[in-house]
OpenMM code with the backbone's topology and positions (N, CA, C; nanometers):
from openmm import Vec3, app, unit

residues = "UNK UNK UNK UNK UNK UNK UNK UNK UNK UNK UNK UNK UNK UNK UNK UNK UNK UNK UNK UNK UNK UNK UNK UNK UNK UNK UNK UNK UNK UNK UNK UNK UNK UNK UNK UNK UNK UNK UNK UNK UNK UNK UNK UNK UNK UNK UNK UNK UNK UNK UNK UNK UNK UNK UNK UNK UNK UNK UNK UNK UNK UNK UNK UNK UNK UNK UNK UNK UNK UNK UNK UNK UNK UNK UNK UNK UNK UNK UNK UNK UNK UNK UNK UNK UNK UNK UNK UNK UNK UNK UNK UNK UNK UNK UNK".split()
positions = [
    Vec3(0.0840, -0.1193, 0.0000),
    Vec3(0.0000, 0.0000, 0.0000),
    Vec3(0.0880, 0.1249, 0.0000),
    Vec3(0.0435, 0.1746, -0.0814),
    Vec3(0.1660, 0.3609, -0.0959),
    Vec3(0.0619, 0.4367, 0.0188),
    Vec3(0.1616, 0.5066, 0.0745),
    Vec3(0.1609, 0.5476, 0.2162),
    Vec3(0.2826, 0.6893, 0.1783),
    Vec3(0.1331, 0.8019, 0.1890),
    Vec3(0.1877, 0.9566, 0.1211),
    Vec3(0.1851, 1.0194, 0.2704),
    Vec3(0.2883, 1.0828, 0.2999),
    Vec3(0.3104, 1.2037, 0.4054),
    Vec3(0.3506, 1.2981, 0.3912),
    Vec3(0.2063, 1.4061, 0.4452),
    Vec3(0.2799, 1.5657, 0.4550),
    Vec3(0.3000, 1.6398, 0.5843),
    Vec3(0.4000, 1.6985, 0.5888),
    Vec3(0.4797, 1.7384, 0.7231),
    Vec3(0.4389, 1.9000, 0.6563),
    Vec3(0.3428, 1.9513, 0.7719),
    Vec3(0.3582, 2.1397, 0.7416),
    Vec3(0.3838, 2.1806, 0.8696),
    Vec3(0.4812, 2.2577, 0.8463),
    Vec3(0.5485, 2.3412, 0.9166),
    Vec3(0.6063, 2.4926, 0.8991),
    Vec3(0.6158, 2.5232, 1.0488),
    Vec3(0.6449, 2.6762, 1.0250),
    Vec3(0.8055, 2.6958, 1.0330),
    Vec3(0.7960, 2.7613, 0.8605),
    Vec3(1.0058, 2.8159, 0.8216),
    Vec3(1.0091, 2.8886, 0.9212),
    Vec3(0.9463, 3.0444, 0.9820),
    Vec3(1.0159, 3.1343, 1.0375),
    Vec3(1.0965, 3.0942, 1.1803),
    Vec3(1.0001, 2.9811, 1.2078),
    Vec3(1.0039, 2.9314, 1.3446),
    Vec3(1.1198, 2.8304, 1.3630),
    Vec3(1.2023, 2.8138, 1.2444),
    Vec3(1.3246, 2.6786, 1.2355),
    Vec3(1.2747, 2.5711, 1.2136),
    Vec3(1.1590, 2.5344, 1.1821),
    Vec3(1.1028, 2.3954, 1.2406),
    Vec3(1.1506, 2.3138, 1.0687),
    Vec3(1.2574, 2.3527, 1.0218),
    Vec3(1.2805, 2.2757, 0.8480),
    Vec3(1.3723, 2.1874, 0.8753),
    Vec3(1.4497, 2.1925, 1.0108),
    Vec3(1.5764, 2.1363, 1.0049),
    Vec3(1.5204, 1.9685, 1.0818),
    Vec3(1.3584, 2.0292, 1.1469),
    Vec3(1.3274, 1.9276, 1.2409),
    Vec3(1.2705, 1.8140, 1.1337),
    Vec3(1.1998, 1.8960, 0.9892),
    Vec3(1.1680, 1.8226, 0.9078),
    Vec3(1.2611, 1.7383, 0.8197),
    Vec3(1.3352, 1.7597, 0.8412),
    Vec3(1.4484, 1.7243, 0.7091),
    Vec3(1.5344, 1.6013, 0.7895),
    Vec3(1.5240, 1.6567, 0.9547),
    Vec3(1.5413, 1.4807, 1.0224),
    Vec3(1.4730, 1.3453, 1.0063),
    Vec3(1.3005, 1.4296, 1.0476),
    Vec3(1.2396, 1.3411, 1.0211),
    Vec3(1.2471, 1.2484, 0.9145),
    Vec3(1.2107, 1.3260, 0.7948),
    Vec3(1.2280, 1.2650, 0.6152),
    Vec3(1.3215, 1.1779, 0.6466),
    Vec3(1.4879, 1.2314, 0.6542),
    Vec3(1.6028, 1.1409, 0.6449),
    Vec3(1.5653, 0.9888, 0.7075),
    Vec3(1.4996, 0.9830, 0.8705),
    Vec3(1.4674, 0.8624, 0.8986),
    Vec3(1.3787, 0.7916, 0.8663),
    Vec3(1.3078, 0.8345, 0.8015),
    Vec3(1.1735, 0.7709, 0.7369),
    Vec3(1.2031, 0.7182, 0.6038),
    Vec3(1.2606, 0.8150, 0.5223),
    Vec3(1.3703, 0.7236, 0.4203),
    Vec3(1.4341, 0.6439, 0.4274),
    Vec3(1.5099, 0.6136, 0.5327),
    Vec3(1.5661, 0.5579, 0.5492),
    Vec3(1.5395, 0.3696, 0.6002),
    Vec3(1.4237, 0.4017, 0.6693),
    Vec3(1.3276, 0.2992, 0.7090),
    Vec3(1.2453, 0.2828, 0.6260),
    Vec3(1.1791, 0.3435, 0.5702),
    Vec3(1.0549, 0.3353, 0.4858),
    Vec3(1.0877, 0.3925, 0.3276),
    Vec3(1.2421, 0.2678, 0.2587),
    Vec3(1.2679, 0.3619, 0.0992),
    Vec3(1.1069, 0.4148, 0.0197),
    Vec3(0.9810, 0.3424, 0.0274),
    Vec3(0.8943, 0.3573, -0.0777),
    Vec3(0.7942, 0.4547, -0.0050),
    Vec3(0.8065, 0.5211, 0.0876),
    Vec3(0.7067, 0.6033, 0.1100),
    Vec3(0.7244, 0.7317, 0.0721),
    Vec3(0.6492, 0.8511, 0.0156),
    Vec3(0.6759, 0.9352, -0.0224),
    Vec3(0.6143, 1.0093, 0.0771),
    Vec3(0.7134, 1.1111, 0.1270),
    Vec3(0.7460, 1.2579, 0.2040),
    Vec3(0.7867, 1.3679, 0.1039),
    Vec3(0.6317, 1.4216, 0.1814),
    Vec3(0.6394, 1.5740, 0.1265),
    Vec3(0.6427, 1.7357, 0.2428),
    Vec3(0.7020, 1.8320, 0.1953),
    Vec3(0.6787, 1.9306, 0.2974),
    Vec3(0.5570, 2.0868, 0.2302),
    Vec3(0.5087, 2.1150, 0.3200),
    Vec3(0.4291, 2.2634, 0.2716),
    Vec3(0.4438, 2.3550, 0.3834),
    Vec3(0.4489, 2.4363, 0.3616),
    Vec3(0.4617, 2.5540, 0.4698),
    Vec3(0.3155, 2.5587, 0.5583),
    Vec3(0.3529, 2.5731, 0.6550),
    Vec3(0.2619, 2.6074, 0.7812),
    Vec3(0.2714, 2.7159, 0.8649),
    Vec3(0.1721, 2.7572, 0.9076),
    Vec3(0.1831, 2.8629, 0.9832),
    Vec3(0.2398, 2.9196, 1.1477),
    Vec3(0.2234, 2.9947, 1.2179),
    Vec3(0.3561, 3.0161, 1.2595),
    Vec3(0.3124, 2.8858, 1.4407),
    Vec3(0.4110, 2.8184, 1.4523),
    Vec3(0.3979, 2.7560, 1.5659),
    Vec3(0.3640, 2.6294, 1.4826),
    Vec3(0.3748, 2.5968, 1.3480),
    Vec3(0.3285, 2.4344, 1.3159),
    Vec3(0.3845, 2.3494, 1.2783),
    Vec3(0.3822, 2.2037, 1.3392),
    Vec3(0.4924, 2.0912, 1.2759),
    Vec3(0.3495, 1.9685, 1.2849),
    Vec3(0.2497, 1.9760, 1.1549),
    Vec3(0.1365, 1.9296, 1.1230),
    Vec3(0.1625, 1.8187, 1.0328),
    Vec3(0.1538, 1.6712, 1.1248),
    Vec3(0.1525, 1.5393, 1.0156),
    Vec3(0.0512, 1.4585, 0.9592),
    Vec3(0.0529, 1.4277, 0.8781),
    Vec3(-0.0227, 1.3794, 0.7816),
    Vec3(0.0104, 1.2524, 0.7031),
    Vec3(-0.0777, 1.1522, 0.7446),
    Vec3(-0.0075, 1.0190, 0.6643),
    Vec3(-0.1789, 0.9787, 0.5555),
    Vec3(-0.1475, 0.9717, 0.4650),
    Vec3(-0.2532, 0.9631, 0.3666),
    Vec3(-0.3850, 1.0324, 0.3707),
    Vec3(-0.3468, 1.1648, 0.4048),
    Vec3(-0.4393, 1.2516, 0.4117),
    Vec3(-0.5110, 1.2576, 0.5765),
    Vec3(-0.4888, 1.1954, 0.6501),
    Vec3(-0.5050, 1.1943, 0.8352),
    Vec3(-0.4004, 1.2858, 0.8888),
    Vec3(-0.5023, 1.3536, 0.9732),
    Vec3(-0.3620, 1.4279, 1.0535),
    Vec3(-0.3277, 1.3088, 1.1926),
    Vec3(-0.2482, 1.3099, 1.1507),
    Vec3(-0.1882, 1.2201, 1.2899),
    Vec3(-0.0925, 1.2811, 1.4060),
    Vec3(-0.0647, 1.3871, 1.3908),
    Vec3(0.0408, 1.4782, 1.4887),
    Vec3(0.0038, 1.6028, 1.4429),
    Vec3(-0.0370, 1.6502, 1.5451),
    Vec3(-0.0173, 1.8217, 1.5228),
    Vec3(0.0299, 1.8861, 1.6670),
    Vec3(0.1543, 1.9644, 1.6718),
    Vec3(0.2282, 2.0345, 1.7133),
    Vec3(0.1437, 2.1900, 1.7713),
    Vec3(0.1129, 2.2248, 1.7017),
    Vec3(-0.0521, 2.2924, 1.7790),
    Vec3(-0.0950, 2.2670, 1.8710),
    Vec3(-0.1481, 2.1527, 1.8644),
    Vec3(-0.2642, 2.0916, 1.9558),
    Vec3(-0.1710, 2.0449, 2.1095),
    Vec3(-0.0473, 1.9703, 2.0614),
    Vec3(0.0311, 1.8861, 2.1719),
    Vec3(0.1829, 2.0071, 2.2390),
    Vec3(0.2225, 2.0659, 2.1766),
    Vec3(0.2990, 2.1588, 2.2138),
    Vec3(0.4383, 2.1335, 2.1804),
    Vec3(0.4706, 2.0186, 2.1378),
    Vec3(0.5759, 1.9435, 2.1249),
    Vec3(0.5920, 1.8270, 2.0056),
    Vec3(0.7003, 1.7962, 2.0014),
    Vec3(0.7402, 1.7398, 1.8630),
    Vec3(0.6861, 1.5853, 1.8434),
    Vec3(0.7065, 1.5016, 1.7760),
    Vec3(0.6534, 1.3637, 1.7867),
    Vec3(0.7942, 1.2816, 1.8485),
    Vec3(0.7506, 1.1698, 1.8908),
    Vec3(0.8922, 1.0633, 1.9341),
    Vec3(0.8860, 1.0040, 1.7682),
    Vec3(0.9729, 1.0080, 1.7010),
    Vec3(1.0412, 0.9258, 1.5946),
    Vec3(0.9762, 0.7671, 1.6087),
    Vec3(0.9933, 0.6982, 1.7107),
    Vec3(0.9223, 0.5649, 1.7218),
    Vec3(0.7739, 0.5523, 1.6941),
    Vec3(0.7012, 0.6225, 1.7663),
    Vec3(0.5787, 0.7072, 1.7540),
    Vec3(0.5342, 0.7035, 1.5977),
    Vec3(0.6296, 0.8244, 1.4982),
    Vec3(0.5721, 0.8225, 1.4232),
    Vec3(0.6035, 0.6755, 1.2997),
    Vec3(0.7051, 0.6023, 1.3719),
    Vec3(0.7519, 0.5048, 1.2127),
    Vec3(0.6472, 0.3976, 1.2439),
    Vec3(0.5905, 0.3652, 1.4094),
    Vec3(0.4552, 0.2568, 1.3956),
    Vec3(0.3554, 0.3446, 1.3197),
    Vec3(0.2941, 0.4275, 1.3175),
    Vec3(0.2165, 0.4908, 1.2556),
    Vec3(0.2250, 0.4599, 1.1127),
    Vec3(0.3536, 0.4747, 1.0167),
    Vec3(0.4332, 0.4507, 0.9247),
    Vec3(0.3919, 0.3082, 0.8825),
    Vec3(0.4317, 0.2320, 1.0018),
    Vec3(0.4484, 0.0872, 0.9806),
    Vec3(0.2491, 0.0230, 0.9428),
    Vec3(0.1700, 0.0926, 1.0274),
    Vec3(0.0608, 0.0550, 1.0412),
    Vec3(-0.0104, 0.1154, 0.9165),
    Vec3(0.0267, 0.1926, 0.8808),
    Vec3(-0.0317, 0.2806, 0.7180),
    Vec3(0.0213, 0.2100, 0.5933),
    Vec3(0.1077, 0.1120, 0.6330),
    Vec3(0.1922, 0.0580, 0.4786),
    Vec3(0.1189, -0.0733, 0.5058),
    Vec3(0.1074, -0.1058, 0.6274),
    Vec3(0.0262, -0.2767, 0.6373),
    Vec3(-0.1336, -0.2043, 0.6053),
    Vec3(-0.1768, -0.1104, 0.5382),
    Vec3(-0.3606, -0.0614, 0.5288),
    Vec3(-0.3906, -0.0971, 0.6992),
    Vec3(-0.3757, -0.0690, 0.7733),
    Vec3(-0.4513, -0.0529, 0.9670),
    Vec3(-0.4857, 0.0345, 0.9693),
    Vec3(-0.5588, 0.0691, 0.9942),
    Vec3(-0.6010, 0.2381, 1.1017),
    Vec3(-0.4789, 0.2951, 1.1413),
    Vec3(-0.4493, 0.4081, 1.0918),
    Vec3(-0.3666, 0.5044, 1.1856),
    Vec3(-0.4120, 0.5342, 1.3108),
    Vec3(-0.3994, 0.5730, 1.4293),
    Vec3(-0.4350, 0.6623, 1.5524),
    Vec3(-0.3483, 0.7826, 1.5500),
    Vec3(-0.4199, 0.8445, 1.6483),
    Vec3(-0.3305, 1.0053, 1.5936),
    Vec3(-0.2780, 0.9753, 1.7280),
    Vec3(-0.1256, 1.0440, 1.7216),
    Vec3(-0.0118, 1.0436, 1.8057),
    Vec3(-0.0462, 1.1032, 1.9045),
    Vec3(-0.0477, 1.1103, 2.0553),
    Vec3(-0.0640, 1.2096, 2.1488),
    Vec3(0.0105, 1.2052, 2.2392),
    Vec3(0.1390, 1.1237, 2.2045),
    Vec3(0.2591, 1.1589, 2.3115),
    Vec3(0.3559, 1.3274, 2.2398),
    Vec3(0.4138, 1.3785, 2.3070),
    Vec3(0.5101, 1.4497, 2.2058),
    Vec3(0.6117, 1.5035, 2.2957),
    Vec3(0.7620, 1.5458, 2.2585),
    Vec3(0.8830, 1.5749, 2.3786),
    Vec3(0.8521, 1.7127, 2.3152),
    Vec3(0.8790, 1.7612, 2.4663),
    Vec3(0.9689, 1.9325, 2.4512),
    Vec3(1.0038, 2.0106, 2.3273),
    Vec3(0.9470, 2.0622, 2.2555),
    Vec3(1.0727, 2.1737, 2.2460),
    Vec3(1.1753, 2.1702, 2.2324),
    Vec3(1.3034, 2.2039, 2.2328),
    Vec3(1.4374, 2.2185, 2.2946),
    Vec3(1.4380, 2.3737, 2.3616),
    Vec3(1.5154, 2.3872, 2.4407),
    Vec3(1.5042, 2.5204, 2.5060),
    Vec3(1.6208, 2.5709, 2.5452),
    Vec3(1.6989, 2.6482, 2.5020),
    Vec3(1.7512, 2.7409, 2.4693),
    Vec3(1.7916, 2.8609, 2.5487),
    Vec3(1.8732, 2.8123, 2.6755),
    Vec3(1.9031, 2.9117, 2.7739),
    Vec3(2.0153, 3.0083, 2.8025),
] * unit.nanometer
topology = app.Topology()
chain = topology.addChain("A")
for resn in residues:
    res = topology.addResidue(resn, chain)
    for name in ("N", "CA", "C"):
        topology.addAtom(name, app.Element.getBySymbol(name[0]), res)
């Protein structure tokens, strides 16, 4: 099953470098899934696996755990139900 993800996020806010991790590991695990990015507005790191939002950074305040999102990954390429993510870490903070 092709298993499409879009990551929107906000440029002003840095959040490209957080995307461009993500992608790398998801590529890396997942060669046939296609990752895409669109700009989001300010405060957003908004995921999307075949059109479901499954993480939004909005709502949770914080980023996804990587494990988190590759079962999600894993469960969208086997056709399962996604669930939307509602763990998420920190921030980083910057003192």
């Amino acid at each position: 099953m092709t298993v499409n993800i879009v990551v929107e996020y906000c440029e002003p806010c840095g959040f490209k470098s957080h995307y461009e991790e993500l992608a790398s590991a998801v590529r890396e695990e997942f060669p046939d899934v296609s990752i895409d990015s669109r700009p989001g507005g300010t405060g957003a790191f908004e995921i999307e696996i075949n059109g479901q939002l499954v993480f939004s950074k909005l709502e949770l305040g914080g980023f996804p755990f990587e494990k988190d999102l590759m079962e999600a990954i894993r469960k969208a390429s086997r056709g399962e139900p996604v669930e939307k993510i509602t763990n998420s870490r920190a921030p980083c903070v910057i003192l």
